[in-house]
N, C-alpha and C positions, 0 to 999 in steps of 0.2 A: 776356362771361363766359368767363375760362378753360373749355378744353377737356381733359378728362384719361383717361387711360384707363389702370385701374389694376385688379391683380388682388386681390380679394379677401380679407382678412386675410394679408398680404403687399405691403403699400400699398409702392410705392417713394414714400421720400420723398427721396431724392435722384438722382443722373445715372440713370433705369433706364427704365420705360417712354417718361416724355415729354422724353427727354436725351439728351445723350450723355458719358460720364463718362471724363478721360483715367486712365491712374494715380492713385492719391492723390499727395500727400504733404505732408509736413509745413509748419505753419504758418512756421516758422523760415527754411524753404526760399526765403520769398517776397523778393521786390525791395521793399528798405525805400525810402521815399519819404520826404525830410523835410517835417514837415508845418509850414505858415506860424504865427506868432505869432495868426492872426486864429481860425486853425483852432481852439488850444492856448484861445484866448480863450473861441471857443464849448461846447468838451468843460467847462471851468471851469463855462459855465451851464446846461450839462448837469446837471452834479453839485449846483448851488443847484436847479434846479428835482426832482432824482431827492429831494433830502435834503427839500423843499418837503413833498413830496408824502407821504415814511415818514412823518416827524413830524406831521402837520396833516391827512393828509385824516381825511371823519367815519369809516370802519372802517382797521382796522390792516391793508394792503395785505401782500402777500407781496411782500417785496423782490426775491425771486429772480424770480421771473415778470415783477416791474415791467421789471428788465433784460435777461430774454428778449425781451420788447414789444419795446424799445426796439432790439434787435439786430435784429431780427424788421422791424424798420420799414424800418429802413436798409439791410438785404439787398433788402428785397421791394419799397422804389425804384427798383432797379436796372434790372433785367426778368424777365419771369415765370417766369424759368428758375434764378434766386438763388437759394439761400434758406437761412437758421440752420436744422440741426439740432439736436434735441437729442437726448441721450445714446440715449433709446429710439429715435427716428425715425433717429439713427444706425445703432442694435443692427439694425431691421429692412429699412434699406434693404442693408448689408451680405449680409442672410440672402438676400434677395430677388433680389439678382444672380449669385446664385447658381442662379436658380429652384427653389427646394424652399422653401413656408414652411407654418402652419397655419391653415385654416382651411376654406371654404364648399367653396371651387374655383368661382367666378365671376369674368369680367371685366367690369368696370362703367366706364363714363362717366358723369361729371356735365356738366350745360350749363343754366343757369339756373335752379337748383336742383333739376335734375329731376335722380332717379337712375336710371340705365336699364342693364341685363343687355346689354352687347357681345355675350358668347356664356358659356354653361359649358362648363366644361373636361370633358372627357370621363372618365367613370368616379372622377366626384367625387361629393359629398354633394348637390351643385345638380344634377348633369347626370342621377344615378339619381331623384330626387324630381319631375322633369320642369319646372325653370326652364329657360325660351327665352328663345334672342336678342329683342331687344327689350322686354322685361317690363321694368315701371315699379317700381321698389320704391316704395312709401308707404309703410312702416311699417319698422321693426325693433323687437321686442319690446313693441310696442303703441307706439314714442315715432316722431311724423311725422318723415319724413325731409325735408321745407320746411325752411327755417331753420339746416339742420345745412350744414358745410362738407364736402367729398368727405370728407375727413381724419376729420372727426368720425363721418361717417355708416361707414368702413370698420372703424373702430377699435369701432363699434358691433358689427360683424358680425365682429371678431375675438373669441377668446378661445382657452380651452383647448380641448386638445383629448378629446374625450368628454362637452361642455357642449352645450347646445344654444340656439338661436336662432330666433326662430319671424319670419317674413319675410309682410307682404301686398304682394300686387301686382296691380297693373293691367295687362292683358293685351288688346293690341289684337285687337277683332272681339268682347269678352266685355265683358256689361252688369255681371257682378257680380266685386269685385277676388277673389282669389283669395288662399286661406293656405298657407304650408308650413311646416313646422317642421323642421329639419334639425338636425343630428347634427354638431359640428365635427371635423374630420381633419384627419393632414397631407398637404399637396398637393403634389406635383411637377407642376409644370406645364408641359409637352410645350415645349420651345420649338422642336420642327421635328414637320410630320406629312406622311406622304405617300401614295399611294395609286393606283392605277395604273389609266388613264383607257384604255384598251384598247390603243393604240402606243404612248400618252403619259403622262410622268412625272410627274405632279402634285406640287410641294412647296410646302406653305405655313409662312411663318416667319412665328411669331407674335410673337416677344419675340427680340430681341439678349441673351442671358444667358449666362454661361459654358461652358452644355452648347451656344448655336448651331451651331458651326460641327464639334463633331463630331457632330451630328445630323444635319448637311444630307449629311456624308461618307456618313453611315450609309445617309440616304435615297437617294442616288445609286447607290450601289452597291447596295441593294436594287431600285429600280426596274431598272436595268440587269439586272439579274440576272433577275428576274421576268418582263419585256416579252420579252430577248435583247437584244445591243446590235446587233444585223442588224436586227430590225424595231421599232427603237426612234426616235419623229420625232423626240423633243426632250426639251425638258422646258418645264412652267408653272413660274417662281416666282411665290408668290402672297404678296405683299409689301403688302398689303389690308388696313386698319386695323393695322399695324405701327408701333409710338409713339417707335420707337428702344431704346436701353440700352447697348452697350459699345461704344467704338470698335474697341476692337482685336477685336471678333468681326467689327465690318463689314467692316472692311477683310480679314480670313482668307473672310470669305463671299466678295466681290467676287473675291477672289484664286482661288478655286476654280474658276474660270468664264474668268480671262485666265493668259497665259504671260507680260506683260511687261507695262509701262506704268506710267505713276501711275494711283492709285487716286484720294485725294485729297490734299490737304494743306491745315495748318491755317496761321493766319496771327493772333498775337495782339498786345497791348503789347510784350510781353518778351520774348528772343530766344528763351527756352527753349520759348513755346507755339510757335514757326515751327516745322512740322515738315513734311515732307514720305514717303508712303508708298508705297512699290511693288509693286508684284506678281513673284512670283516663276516659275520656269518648272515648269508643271503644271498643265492643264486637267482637273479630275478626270469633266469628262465627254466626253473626248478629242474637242471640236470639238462637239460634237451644239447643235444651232441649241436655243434659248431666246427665250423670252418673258415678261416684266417685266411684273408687274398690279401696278398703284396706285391709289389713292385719296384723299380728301380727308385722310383720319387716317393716311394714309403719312409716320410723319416722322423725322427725324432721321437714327440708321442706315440707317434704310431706305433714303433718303435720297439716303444717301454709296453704297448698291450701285446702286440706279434708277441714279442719276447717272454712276458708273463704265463700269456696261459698257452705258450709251446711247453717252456720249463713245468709248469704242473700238467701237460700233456690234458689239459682242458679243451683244447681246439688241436685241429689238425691246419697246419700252416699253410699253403700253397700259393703257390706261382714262382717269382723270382727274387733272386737276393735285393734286401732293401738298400734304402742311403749307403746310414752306417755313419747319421750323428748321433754320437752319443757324449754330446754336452749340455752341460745345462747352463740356461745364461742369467744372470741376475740383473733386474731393472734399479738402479740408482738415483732417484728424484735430486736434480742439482736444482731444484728454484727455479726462479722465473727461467732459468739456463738450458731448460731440458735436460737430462736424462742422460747414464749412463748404462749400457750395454754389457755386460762385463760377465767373460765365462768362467765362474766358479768353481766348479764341480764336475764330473764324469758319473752317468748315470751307470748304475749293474744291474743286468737279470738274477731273476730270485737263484739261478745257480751261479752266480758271481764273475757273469761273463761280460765283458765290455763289449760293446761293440760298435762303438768308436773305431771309423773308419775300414770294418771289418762287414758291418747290416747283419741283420738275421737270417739265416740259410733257411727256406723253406725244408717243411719234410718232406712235401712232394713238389717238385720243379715244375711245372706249367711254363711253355711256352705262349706266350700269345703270337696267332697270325699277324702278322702287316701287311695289309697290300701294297704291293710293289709302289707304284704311283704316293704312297705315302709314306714308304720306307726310304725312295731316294731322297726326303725332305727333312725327313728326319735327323736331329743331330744325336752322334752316341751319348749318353745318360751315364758318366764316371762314377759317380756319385763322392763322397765324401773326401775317400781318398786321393780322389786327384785335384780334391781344391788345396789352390797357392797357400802355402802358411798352416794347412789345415794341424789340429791337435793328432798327433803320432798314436798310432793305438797299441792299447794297454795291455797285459797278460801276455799270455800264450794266442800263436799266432800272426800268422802275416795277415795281411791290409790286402783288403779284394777289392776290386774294382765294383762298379755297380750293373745295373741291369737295363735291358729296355721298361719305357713304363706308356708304352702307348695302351690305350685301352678304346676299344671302338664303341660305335655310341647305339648300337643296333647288337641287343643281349644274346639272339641268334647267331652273333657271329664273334662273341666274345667266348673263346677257346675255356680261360681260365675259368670263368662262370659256370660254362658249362661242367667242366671238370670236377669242379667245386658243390655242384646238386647232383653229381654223379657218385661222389663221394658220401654224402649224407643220404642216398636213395639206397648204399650199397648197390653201385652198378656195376657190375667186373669188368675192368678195361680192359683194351684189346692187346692186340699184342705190341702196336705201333707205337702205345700210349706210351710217354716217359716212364723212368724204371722212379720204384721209391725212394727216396733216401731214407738211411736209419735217422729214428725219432732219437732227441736231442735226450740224454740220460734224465730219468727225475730227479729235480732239486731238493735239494737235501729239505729235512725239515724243521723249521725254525726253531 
């Protein structure tokens, strides 16, 4: 079962959390391909079985949706990164990459049918009413969330705003589910937070969204500012259940961190997805040593930064192997139609690694704790490789499964974290502590 993580009445339905999206553009734009006599034969039995079906079946079908179906099929053959839009799921995934939309202010995960609280956003309608990371949703408005698809069950928790929505949940460690009824708003969703860890610059990016990369500027310069940049070691990026969403914020993030080099570059059909990206000159943390947290839900964008500054050995990588999507998907404007979804191109690290259904191998492994009680509820985290249809990965190489990506909400007890300012204080680990893996060779240079 698809893995998805998606923010709360604000569902990206297209390139945003679990993607990465290049420019739009237009349908017309595309590389026409003449299609065979055999082809032109089968669209012919298309049209006898769609006309079959208006006229004769026992209720009178809504033609428009039967053709949605049908579009809907043959996208979602593809890989699980496809998909038709329509005109609404357009209207919202536009809003959404923006990060500002309406609703709860929760991020959720579905994984075989369970719906599960990622975290709430802070100074939301969920985070003031007191939902926690890991709460099980069972209910929305008394109708069971079993049965429902992510899409269906978000679109449930969407509405206006100043409407309300009443939520039960299962909460690990508590015998009886629990109720909230919450108040809908609009949410801007922080897509950078930061926080200053006593020498050490803590930034966690949650979402690749329009506001990323002058969030991280912001965070940068606030921690600097706050520690001093005399007694400042480093910095955490904490790139930790991060789903992906814009290319061109990942590559401006990466770029933040190097003075030169490829970032990455993509490589599709057509000449126009071959691109290649660079960095330009300006470390906006003038050299200061860094360290790279991931996990199992590390993907896409996330990604293409892990992977960047591992290859220029700019950061030091740590925790567990990421996704391991490494496609890039292209937004298609069909008109009043909505939008086309469509995976173009396969993204490479600046040393010309895919890693497409493979993720990036931290240099140092970090295990995170789970507590028991939250590890029986837990579902395993496959990641890329094991989604239905997914794109076959590329090069040299077999296809790795993915990693755990729980991360607890209390930083005393987050293993990785800790590891991670252990790492930038020079702290010599002990003997218990996981071994190193060797650093990934440097990328050649351009």
């Amino acid at each position: 079962m698809r893995k998805v993580s998606l923010v709360l009445a604000g569902a990206i339905m297209g390139a945003g959390l679990t993607g990465l999206a290049t420019q739009t553009r237009l349908l017309s734009s595309t590389s026409a391909v003449a299609a065979s006599a055999e082809v032109y034969r089968s669209l012919n039995l298309f049209g006898d079985i769609f006309e079959k079906i208006r006229t004769d079946y026992v209720d009178k079908p809504d033609e428009q949706k039967l053709i949605e179906a049908a579009i809907n099929g043959m996208v979602s053959s593809l890989d699980p990164h496809s998909s038709y839009l329509d005109s609404k799921s357009f209207r919202d995934m536009d809003t959404d990459m923006r990060g500002q939309f309406g609703g709860l202010g929760i991020e959720v995960t579905m994984e075989d049918g369970i719906l599960k609280v990622a975290k709430p956003i802070r100074d939301t309608p969920a985070s003031k009413a007191g939902i926690l990371a890991n709460d099980i949703i069972r209910q929305i408005d008394g109708t069971e969330v079993k049965g429902l698809s992510l899409t269906q069950a978000v679109e449930k928790m969407r509405g206006l705003i100043n409407t309300q929505v009443t939520l039960k949940i299962d909460r690990p460690g508590k015998t009886e589910p629990l109720e909230f009824t919450l108040t809908r708003s609009t949410i801007v969703v922080p897509a950078v937070e930061e926080r200053v860890e006593n020498d050490i610059g803590y930034i966690r990016i949650g979402t690749f969204s329009e506001q990323t990369y002058d969030g991280l500027r912001k965070a940068i310069d606030k921690l600097t500012s706050d520690i001093g940049a005399d007694k400042l070691k480093g910095f955490v990026i904490d790139l930790r259940n991060n789903r992906g969403g814009r290319l061109d914020q990942s590559v401006l993030v990466s770029d933040a961190f190097l003075d030169r080099g490829k970032i990455v570059s993509t490589r599709g059909r057509n000449a126009e997805e071959t691109q290649v990206f660079n960095a330009k000159s300006g470390d906006l943390t003038k050299g200061k040593p860094v360290v790279v947290l991931i996990n199992g839900s590390s993907a896409s964008a996330a990604e293409i930064v892990a992977g960047a500054l591992q290859d220029h050995k700019r950061a030091v990588v740590m925790g567990t192997r990421s996704f391991g999507k490494g496609s890039v998907q292209t937004v298609i404007p069909l008109g009043s139609n909505g939008g086309l979804r469509l995976t173009t191109a396969r993204y490479y690290t600046p040393s010309g690694n895919s890693i497409q259904a493979k993720g990036i191998t931290p240099d140092i492994e970090i295990q995170q704790d789970i507590p028991q009680e939250i590890k029986d509820k837990l579902g395993e985290n496959k990641g890329e490789a094991a989604l239905k249809g997914h794109l076959k990965a590329a090069g040299e190489g077999e296809e790795q499964s993915g990693s755990a990506s729980y991360v607890p909400n209390d930083p005393t007890k987050d293993t990785q974290l800790i590891a991670a300012m252990n790492q930038l204080r020079g702290v010599k680990k002990d003997a218990a502590a996981p071994a190193e893996k060797p650093a990934t060779p440097e990328a050649p240079k351009p």
